[in-house]
C-alpha positions as CSV (number, residue, x, y, z in Angstrom):
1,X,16.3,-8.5,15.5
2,X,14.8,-6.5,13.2
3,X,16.6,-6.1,9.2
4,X,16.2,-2.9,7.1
5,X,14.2,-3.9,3.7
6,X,15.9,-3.0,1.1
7,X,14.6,-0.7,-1.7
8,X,13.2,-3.8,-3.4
9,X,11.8,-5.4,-1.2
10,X,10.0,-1.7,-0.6
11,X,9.4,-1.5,-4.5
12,X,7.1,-5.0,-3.9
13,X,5.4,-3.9,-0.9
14,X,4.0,-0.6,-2.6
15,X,3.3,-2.2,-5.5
16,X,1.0,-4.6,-3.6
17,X,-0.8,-1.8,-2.1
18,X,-1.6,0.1,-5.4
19,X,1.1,2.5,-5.1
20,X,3.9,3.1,-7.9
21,X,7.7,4.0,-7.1
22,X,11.0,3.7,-8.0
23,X,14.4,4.4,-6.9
24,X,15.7,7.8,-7.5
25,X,19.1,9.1,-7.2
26,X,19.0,12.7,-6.4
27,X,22.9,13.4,-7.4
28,X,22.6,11.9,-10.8
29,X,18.6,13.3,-11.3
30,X,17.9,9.3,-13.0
31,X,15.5,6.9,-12.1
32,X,17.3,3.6,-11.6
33,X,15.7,0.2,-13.2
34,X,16.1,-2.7,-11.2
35,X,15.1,-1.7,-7.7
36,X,18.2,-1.2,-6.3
37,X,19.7,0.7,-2.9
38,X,22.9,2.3,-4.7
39,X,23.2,4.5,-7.5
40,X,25.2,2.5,-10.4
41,X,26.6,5.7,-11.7
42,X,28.0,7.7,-8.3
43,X,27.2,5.1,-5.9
44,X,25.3,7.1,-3.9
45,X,22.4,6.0,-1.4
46,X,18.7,6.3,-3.7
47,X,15.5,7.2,-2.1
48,X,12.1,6.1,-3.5
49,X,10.4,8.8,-5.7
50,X,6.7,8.1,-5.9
51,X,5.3,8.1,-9.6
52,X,1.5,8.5,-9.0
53,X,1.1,11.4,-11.4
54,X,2.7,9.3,-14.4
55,X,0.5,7.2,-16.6
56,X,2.1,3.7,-18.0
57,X,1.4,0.5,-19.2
58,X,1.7,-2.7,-17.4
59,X,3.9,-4.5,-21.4
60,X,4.7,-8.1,-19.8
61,X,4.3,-9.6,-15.6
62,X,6.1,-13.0,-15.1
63,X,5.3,-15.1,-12.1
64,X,8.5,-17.7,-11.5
65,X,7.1,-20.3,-8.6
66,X,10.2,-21.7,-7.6
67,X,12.0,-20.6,-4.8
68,X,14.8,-18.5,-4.6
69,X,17.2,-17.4,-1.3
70,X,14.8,-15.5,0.1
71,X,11.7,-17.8,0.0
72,X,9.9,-15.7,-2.2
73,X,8.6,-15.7,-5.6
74,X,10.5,-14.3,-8.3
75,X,7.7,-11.4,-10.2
76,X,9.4,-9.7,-13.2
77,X,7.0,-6.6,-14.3
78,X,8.2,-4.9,-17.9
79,X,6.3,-1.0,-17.4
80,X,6.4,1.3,-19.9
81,X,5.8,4.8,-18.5
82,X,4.3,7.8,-20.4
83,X,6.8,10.9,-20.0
C-alpha cells in the first residue's frame, strides 16, 4: 500500500535535490513556515510554490541523531530569504 507524503516530507526531498519550496496557500496569498499540508489561517489544502528565483541565506542547520516516530532524523534549517 502505497501513503501520500505529506508536504514535509516533499519540503525534504527537494531540498535534497537542490531544489527550494515551500508551502503556499493560494486563498490566503502567504507562505506557511513549518512545512505543513493545511493552511493555519482558512484551513485550506497548500500546494508547494517553488522559490528558485529568490536569493537567501542558509542563518543556522541542526542535525538531531536520535530517532523520532518516523525513523528519521530530526534537520531544523533557519533561512532567511531576500524579498
Amino acid at each position: 500500500m502505497h501513503t501520500k507524503k505529506n508536504n514535509h516530507q516533499k519540503f525534504i526531498e527537494y531540498i535534497e535535490k537542490g531544489r527550494f519550496v515551500l508551502p503556499y496557500c493560494k486563498e490566503c496569498r502567504k507562505t506557511i513556515w513549518p512545512p505543513s499540508d493545511n493552511c493555519r489561517v482558512c484551513l485550506n489544502s497548500l500546494s508547494l510554490k517553488n522559490y528558485k528565483n529568490k536569493q537567501g541565506k542558509i542563518m543556522e542547520f541542526f542535525l538531531d541523531k536520535y530517532t523520532n516516530n518516523n525513523n528519521a532524523n530530526t534537520i531544523m534549517i533557519l533561512v532567511k530569504l531576500d524579498e
